[in-house]
C-alpha positions in Angstrom: 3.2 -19.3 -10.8 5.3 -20.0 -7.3 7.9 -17.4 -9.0 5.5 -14.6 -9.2 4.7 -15.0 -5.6 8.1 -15.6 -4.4 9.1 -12.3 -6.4 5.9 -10.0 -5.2 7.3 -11.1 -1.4 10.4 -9.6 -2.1 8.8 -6.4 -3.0 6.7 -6.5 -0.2 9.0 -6.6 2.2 11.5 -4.4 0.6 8.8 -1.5 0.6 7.6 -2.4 4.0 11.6 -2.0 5.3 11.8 1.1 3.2 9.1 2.4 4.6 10.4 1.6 8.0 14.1 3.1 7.2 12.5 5.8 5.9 10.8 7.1 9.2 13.9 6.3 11.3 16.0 8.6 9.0 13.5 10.7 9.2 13.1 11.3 12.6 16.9 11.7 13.4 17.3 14.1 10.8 14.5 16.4 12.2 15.5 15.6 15.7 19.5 16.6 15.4 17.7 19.9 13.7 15.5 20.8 15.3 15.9 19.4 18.9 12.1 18.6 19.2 10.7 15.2 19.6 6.9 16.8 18.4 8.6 17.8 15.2 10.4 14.2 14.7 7.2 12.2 15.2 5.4 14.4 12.3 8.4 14.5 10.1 8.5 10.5 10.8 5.3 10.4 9.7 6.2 12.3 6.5 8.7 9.9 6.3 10.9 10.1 2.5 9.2 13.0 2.1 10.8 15.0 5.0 14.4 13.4 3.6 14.0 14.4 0.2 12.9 18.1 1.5 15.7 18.2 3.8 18.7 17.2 1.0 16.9 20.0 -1.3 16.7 22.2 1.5 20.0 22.0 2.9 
């Protein structure tokens, strides 16, 4: 039982710092692009979303 707990931490905080890498990358990417902070806090909202958009895109 401990294992199962131990194990669904990991992936807790592995999604959480995903998550958190995600919007960071985000954010530079739009900002170096677009050279608007407005735009980087929505795409950093977007988050993997915006990265995944922005390899297909370009």
């Amino acid at each position: 039982m401990s294992d199962n707990k131990n194990k669904t931490t990991i992936v807790h905080k592995t999604v959480k710092s995903g998550i958190t890498f995600g919007s960071a990358l985000a954010m530079v990417i739009s900002y170096t692009t677009w050279k608007s902070i407005g735009w980087a806090i929505i795409h950093g909202l977007l988050s993997w979303i915006y990265v995944i958009y922005f390899i297909i895109r370009y």
